[in-house]
mmCIF file of the N, C-alpha and C atoms, coordinates in Angstrom:
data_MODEL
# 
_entry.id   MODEL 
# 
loop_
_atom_site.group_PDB 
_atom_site.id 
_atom_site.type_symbol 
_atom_site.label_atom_id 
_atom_site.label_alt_id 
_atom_site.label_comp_id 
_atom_site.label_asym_id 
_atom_site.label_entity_id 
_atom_site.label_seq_id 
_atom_site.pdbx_PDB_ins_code 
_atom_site.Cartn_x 
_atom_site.Cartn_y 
_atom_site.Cartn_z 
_atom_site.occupancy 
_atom_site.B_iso_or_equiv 
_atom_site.pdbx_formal_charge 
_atom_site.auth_seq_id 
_atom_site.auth_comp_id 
_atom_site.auth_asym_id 
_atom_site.auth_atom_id 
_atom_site.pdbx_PDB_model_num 
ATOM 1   N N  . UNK A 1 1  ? 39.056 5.719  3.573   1.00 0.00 ? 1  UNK A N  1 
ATOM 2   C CA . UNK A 1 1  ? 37.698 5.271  3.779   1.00 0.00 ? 1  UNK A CA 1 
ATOM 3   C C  . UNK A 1 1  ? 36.799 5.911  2.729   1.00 0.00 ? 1  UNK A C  1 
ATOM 4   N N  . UNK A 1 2  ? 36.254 5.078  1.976   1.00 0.00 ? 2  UNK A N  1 
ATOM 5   C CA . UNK A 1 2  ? 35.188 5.475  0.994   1.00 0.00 ? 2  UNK A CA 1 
ATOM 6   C C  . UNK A 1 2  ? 33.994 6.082  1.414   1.00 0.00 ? 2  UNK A C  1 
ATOM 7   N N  . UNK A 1 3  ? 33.609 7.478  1.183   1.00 0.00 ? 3  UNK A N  1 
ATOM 8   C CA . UNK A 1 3  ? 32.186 7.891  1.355   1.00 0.00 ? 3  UNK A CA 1 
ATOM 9   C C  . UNK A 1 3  ? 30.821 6.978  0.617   1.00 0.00 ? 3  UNK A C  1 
ATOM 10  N N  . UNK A 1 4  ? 30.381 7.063  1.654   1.00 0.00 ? 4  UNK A N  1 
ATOM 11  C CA . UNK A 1 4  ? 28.721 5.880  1.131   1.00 0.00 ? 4  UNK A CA 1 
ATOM 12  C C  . UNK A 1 4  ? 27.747 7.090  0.628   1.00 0.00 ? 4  UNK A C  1 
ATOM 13  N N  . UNK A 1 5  ? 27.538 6.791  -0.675  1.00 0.00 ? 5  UNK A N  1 
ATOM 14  C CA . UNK A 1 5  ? 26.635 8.162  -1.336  1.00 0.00 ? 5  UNK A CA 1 
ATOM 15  C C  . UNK A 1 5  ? 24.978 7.454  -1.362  1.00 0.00 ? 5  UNK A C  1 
ATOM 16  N N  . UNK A 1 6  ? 24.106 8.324  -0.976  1.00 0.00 ? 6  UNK A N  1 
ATOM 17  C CA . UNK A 1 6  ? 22.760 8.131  -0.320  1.00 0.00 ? 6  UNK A CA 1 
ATOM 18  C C  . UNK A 1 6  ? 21.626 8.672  -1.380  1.00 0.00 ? 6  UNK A C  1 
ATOM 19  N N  . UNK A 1 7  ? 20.854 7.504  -2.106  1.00 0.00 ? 7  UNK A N  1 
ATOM 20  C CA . UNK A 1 7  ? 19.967 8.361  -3.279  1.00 0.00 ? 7  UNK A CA 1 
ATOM 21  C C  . UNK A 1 7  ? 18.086 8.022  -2.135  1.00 0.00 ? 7  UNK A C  1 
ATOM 22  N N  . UNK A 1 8  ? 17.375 8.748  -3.306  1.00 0.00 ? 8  UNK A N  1 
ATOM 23  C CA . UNK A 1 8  ? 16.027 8.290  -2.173  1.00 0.00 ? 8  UNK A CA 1 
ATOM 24  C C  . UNK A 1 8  ? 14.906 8.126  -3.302  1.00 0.00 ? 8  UNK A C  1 
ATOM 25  N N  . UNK A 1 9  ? 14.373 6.868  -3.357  1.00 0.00 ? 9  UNK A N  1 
ATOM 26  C CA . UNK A 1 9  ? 13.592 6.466  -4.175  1.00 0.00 ? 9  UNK A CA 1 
ATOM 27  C C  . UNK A 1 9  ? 12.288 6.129  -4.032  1.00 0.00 ? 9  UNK A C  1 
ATOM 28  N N  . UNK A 1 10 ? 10.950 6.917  -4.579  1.00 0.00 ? 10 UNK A N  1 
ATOM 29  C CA . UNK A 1 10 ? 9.829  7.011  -3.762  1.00 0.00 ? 10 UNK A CA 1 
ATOM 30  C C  . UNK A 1 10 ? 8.787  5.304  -4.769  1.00 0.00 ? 10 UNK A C  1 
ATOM 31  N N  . UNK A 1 11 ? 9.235  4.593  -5.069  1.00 0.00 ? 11 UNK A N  1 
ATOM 32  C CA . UNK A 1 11 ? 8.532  3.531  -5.387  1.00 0.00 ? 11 UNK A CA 1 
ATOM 33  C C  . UNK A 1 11 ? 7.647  2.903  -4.724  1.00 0.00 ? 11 UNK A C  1 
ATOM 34  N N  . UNK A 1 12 ? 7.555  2.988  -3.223  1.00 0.00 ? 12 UNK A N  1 
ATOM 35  C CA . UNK A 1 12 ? 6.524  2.648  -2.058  1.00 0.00 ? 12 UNK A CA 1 
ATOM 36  C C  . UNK A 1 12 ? 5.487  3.637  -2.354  1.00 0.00 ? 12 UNK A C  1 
ATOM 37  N N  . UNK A 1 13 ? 5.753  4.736  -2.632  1.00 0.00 ? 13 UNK A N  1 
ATOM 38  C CA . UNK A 1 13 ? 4.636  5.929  -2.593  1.00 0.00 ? 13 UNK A CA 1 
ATOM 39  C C  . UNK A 1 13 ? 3.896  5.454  -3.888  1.00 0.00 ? 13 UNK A C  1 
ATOM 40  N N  . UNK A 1 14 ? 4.252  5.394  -4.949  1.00 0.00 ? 14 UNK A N  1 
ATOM 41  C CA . UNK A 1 14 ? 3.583  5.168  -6.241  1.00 0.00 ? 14 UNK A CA 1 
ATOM 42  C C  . UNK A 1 14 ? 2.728  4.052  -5.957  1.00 0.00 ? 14 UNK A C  1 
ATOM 43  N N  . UNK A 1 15 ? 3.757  2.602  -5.495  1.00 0.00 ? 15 UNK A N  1 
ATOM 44  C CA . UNK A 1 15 ? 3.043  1.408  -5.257  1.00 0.00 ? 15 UNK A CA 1 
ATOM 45  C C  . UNK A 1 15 ? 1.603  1.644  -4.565  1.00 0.00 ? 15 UNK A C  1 
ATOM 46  N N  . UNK A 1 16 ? 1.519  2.101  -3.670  1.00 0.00 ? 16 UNK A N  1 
ATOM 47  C CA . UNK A 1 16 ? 0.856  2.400  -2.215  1.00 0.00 ? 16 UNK A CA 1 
ATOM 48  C C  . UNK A 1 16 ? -0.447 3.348  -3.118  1.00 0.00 ? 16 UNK A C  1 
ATOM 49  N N  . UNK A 1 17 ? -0.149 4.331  -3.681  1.00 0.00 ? 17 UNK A N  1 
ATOM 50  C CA . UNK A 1 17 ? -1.102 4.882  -4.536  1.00 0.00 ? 17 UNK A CA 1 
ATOM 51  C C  . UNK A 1 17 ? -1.871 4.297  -5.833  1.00 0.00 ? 17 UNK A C  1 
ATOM 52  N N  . UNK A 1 18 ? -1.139 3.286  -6.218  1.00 0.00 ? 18 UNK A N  1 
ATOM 53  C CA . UNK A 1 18 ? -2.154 2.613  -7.120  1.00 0.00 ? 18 UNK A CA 1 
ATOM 54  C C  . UNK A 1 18 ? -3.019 1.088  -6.281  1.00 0.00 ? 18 UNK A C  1 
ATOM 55  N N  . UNK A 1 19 ? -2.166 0.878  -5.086  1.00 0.00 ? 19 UNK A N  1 
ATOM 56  C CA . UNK A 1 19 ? -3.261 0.178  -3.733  1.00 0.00 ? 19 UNK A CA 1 
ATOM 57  C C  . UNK A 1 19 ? -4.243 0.908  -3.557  1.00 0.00 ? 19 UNK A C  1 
ATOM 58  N N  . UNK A 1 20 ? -4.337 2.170  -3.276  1.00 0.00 ? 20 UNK A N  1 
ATOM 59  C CA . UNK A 1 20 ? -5.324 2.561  -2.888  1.00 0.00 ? 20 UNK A CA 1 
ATOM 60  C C  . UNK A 1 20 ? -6.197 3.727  -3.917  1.00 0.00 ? 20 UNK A C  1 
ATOM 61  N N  . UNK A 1 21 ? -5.573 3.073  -4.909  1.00 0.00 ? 21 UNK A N  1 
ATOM 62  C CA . UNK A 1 21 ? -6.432 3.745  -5.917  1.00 0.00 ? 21 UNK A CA 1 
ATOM 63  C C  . UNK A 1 21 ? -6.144 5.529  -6.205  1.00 0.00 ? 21 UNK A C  1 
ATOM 64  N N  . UNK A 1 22 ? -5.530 5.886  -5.613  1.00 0.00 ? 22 UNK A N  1 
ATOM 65  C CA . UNK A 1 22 ? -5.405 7.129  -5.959  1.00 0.00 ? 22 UNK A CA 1 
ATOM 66  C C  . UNK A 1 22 ? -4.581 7.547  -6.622  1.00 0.00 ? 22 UNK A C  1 
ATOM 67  N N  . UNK A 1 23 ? -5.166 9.318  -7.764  1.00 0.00 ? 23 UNK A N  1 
ATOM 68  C CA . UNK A 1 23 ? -3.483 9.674  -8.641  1.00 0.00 ? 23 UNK A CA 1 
ATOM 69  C C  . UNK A 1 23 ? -3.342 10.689 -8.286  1.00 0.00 ? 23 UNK A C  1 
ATOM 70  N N  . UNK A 1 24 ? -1.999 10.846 -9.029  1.00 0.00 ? 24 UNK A N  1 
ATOM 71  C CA . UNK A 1 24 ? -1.208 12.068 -8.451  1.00 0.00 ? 24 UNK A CA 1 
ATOM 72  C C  . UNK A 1 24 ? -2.408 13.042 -8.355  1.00 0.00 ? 24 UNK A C  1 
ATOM 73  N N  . UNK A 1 25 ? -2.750 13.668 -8.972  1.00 0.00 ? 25 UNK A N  1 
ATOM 74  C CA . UNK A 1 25 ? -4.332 14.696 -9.222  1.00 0.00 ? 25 UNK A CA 1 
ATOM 75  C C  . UNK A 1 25 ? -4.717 14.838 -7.975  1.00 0.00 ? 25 UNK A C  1 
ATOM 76  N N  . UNK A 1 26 ? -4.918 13.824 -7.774  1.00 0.00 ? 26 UNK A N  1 
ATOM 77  C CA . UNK A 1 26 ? -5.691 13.432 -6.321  1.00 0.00 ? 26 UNK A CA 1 
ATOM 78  C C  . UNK A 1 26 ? -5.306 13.759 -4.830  1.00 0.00 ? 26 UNK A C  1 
ATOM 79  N N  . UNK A 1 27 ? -3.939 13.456 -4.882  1.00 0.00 ? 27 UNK A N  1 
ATOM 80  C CA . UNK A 1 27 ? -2.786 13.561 -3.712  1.00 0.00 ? 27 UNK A CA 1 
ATOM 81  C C  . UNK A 1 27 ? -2.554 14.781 -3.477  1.00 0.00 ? 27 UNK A C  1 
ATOM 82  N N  . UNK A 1 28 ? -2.107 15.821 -4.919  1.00 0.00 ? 28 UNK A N  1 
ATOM 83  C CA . UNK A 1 28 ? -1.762 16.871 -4.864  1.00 0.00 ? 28 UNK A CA 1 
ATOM 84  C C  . UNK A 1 28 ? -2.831 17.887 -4.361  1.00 0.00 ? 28 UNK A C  1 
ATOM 85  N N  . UNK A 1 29 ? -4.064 17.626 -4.737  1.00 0.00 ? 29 UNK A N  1 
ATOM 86  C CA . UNK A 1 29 ? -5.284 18.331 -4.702  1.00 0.00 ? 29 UNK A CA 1 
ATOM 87  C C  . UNK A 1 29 ? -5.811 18.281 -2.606  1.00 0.00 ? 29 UNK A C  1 
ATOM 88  N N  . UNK A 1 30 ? -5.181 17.127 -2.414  1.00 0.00 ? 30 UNK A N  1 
ATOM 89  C CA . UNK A 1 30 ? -5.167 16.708 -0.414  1.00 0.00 ? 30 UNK A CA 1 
ATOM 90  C C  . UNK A 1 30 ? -4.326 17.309 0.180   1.00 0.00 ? 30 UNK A C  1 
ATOM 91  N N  . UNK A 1 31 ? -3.066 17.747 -0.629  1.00 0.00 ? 31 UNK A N  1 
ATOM 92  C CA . UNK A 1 31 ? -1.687 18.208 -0.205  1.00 0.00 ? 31 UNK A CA 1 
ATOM 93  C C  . UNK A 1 31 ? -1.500 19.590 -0.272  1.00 0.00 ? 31 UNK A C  1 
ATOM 94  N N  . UNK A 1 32 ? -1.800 19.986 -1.425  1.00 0.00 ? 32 UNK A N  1 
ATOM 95  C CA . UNK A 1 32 ? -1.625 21.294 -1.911  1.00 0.00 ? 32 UNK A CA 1 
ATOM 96  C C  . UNK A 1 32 ? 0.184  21.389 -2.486  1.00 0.00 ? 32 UNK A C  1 
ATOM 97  N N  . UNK A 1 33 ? 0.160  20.043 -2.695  1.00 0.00 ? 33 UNK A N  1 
ATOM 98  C CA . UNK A 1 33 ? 1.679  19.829 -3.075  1.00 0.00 ? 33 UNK A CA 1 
ATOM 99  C C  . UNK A 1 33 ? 2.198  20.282 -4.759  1.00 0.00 ? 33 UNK A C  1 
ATOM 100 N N  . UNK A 1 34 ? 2.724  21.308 -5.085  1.00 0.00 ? 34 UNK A N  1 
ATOM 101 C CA . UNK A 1 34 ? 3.115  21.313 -6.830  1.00 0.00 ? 34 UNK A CA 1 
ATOM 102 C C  . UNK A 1 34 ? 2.862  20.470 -7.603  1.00 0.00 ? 34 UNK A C  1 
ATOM 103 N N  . UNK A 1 35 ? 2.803  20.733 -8.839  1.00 0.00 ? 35 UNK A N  1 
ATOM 104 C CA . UNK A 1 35 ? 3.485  19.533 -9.923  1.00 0.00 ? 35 UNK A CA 1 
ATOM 105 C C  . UNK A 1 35 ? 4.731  19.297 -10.031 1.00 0.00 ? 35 UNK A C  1 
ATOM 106 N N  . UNK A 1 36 ? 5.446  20.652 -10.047 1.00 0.00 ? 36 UNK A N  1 
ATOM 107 C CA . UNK A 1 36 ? 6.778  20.229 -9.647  1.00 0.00 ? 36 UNK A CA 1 
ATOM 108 C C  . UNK A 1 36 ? 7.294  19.637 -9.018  1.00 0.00 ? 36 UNK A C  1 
ATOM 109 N N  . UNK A 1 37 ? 6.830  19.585 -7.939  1.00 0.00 ? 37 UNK A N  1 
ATOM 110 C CA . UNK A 1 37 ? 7.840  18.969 -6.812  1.00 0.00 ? 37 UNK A CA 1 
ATOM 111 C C  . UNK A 1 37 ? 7.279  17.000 -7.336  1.00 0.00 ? 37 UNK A C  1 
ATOM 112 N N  . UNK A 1 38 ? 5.797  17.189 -7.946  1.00 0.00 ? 38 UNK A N  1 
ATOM 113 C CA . UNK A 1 38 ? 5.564  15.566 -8.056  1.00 0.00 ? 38 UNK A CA 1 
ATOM 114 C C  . UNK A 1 38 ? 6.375  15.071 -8.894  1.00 0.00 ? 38 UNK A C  1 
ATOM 115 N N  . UNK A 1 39 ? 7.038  16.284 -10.360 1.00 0.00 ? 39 UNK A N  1 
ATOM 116 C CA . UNK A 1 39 ? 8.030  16.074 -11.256 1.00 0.00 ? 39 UNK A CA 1 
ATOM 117 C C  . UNK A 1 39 ? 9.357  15.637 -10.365 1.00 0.00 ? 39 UNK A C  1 
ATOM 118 N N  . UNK A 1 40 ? 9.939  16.711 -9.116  1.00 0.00 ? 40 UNK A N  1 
ATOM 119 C CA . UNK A 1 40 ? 10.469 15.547 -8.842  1.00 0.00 ? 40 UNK A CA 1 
ATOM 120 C C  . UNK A 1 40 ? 11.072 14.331 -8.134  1.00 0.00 ? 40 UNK A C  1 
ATOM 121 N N  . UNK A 1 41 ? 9.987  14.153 -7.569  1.00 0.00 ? 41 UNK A N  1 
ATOM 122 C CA . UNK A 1 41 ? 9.662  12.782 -7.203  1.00 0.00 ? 41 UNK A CA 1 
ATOM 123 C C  . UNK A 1 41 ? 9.588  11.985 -8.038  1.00 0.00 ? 41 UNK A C  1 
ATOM 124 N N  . UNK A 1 42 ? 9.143  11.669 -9.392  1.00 0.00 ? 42 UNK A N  1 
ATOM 125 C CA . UNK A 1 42 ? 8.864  11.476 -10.619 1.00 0.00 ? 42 UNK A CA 1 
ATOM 126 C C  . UNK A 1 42 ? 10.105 10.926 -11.025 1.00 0.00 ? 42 UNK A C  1 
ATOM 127 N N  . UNK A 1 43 ? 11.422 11.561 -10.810 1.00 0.00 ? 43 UNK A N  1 
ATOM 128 C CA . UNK A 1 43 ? 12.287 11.483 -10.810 1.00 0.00 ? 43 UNK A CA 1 
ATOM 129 C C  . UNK A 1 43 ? 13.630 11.483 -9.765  1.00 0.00 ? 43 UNK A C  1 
ATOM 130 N N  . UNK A 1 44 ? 12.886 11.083 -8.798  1.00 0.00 ? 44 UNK A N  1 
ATOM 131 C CA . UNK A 1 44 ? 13.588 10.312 -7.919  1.00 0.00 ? 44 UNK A CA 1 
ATOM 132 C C  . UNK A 1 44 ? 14.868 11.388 -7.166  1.00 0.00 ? 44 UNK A C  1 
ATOM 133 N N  . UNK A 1 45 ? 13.980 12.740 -6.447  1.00 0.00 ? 45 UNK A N  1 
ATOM 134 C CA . UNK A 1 45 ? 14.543 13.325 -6.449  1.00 0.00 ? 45 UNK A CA 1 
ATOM 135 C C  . UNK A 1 45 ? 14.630 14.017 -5.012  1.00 0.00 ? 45 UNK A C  1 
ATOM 136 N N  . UNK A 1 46 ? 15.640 14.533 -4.034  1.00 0.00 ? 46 UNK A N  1 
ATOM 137 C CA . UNK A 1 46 ? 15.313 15.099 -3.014  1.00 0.00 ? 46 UNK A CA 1 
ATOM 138 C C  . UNK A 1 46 ? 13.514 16.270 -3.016  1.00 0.00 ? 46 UNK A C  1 
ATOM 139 N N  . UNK A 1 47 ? 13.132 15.922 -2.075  1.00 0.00 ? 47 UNK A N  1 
ATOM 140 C CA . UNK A 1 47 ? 12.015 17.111 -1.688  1.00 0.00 ? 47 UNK A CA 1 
ATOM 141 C C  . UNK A 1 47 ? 12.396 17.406 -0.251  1.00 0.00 ? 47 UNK A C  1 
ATOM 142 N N  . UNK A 1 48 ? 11.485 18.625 0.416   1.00 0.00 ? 48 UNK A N  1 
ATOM 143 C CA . UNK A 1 48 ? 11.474 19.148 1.343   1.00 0.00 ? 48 UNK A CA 1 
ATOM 144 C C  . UNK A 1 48 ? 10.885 18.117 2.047   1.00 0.00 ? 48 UNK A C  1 
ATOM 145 N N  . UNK A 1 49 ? 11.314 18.145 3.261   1.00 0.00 ? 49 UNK A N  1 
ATOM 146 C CA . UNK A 1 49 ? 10.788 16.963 4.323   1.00 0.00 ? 49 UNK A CA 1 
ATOM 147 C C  . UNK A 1 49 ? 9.332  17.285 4.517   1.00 0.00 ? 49 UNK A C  1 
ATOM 148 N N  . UNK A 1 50 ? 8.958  18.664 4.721   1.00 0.00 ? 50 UNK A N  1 
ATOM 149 C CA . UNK A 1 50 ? 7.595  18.856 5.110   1.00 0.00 ? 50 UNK A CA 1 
ATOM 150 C C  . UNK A 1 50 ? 6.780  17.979 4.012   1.00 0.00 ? 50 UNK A C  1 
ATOM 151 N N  . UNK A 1 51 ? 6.975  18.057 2.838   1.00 0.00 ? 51 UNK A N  1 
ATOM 152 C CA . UNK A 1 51 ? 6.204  17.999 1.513   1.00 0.00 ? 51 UNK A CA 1 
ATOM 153 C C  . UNK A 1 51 ? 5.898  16.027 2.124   1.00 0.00 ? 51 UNK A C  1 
ATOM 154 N N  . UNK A 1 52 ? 6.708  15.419 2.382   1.00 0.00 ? 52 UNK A N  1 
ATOM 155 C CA . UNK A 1 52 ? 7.058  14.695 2.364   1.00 0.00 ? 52 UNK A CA 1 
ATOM 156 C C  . UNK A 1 52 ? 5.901  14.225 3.728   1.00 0.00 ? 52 UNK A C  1 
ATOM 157 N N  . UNK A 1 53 ? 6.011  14.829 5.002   1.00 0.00 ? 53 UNK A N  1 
ATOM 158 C CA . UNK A 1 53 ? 5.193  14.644 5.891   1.00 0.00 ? 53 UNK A CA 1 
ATOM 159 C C  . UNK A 1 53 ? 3.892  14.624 5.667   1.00 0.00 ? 53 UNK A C  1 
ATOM 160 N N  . UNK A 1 54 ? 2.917  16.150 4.447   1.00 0.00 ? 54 UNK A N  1 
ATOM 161 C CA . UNK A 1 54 ? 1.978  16.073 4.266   1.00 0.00 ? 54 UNK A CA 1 
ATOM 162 C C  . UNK A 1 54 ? 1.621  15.000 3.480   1.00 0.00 ? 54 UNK A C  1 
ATOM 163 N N  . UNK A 1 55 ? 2.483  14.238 2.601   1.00 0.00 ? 55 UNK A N  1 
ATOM 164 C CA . UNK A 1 55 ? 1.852  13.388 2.131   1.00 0.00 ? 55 UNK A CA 1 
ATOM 165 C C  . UNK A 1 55 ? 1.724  12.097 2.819   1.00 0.00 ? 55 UNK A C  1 
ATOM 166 N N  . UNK A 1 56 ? 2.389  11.836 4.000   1.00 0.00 ? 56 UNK A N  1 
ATOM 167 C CA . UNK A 1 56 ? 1.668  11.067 4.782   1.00 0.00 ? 56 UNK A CA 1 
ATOM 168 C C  . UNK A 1 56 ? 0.634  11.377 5.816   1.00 0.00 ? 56 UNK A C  1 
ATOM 169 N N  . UNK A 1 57 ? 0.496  12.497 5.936   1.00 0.00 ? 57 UNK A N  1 
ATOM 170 C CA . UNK A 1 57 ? -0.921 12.435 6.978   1.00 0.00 ? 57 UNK A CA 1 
ATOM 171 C C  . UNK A 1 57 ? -1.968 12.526 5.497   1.00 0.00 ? 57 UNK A C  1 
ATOM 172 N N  . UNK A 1 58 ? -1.959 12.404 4.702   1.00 0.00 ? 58 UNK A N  1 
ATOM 173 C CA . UNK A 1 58 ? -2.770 12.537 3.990   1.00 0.00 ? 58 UNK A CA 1 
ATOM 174 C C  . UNK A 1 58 ? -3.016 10.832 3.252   1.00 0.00 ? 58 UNK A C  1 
ATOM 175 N N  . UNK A 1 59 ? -2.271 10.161 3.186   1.00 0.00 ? 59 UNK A N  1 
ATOM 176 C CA . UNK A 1 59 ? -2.023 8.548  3.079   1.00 0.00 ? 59 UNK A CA 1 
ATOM 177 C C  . UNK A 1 59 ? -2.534 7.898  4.445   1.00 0.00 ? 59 UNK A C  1 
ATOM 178 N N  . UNK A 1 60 ? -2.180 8.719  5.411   1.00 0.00 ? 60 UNK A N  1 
ATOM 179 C CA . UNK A 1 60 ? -2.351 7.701  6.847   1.00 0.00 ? 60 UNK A CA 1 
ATOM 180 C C  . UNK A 1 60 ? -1.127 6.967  6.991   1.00 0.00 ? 60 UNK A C  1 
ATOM 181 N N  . UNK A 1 61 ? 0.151  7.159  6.730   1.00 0.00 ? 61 UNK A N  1 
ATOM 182 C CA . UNK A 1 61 ? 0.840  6.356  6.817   1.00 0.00 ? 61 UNK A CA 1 
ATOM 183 C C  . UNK A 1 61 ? 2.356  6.757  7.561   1.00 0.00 ? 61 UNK A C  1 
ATOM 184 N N  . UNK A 1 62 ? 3.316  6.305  7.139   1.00 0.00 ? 62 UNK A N  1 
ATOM 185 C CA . UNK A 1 62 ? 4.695  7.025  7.903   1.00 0.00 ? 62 UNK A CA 1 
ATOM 186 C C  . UNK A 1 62 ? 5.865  7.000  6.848   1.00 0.00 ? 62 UNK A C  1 
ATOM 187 N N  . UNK A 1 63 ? 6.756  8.006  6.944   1.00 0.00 ? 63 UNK A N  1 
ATOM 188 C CA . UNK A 1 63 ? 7.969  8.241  5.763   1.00 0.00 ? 63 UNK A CA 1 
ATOM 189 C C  . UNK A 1 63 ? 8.725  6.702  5.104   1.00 0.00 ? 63 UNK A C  1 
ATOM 190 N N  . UNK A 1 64 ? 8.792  5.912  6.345   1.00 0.00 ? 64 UNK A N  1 
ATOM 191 C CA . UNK A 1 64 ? 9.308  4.274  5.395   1.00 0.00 ? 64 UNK A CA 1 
ATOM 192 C C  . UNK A 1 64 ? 8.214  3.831  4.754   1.00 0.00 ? 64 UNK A C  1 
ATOM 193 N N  . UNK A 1 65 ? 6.721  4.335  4.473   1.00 0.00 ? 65 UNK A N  1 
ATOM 194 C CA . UNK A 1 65 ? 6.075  3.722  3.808   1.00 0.00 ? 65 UNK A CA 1 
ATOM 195 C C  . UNK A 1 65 ? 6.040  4.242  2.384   1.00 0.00 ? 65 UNK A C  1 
ATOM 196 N N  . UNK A 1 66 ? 6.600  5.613  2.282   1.00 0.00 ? 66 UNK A N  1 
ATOM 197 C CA . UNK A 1 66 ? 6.909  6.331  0.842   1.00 0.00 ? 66 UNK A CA 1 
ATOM 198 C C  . UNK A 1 66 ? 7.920  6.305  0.351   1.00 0.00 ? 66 UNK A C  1 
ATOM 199 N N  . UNK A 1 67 ? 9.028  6.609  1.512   1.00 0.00 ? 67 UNK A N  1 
ATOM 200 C CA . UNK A 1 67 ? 10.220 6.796  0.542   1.00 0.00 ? 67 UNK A CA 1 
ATOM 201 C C  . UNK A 1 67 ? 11.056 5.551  0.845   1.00 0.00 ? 67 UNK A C  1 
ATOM 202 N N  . UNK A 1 68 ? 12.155 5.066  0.206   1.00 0.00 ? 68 UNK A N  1 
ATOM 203 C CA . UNK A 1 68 ? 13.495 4.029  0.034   1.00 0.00 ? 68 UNK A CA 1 
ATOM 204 C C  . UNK A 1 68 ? 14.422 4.741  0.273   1.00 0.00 ? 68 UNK A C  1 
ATOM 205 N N  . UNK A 1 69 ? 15.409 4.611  0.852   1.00 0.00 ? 69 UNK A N  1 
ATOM 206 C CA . UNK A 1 69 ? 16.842 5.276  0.894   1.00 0.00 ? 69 UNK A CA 1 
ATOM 207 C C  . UNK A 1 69 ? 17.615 3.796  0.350   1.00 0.00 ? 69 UNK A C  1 
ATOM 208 N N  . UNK A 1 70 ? 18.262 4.465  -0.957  1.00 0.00 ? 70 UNK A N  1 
ATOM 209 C CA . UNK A 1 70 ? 19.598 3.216  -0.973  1.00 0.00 ? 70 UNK A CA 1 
ATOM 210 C C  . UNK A 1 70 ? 20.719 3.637  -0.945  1.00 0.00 ? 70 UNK A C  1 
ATOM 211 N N  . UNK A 1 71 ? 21.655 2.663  -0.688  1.00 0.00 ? 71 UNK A N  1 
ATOM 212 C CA . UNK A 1 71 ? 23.207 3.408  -0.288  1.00 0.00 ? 71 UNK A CA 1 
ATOM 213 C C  . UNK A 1 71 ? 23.509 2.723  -1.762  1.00 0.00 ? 71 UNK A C  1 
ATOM 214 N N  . UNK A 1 72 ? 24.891 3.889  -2.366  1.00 0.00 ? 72 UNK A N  1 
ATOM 215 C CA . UNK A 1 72 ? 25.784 2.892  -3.076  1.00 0.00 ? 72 UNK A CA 1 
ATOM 216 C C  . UNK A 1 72 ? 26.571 3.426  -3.335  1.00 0.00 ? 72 UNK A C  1 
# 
């Protein structure tokens, strides 16, 4: 049985931020979230779940509205 390998791709979050007009600058400055960690997201990269939570109470929104999980 083949293992299903799991990547997580934040393209909803970007999308969703140029909907509502806001930039990273902006998010991070609501969040108190790194640059790093926006580096990597940036690059499509695991973060800490919390990081991940503040940026939706700070969107108003919920984790399927930022992040993608794809299998492949």
């Amino acid at each position: 049985m083949k293992k299903e390998r799991i990547k997580v791709n934040y393209k909803p979050l970007w999308k969703m931020m140029i909907d509502k007009d806001i930039s990273k600058g902006e998010l991070r400055a609501k969040t108190g979230i790194a640059p790093s960690t926006f580096a990597k997201m940036s690059n499509n990269e695991y973060v800490a779940l919390d990081v991940l939570v503040r940026i939706c109470n700070a969107m108003n929104c919920g984790l399927d509205d930022i992040v993608e999980i794809e299998k492949y």
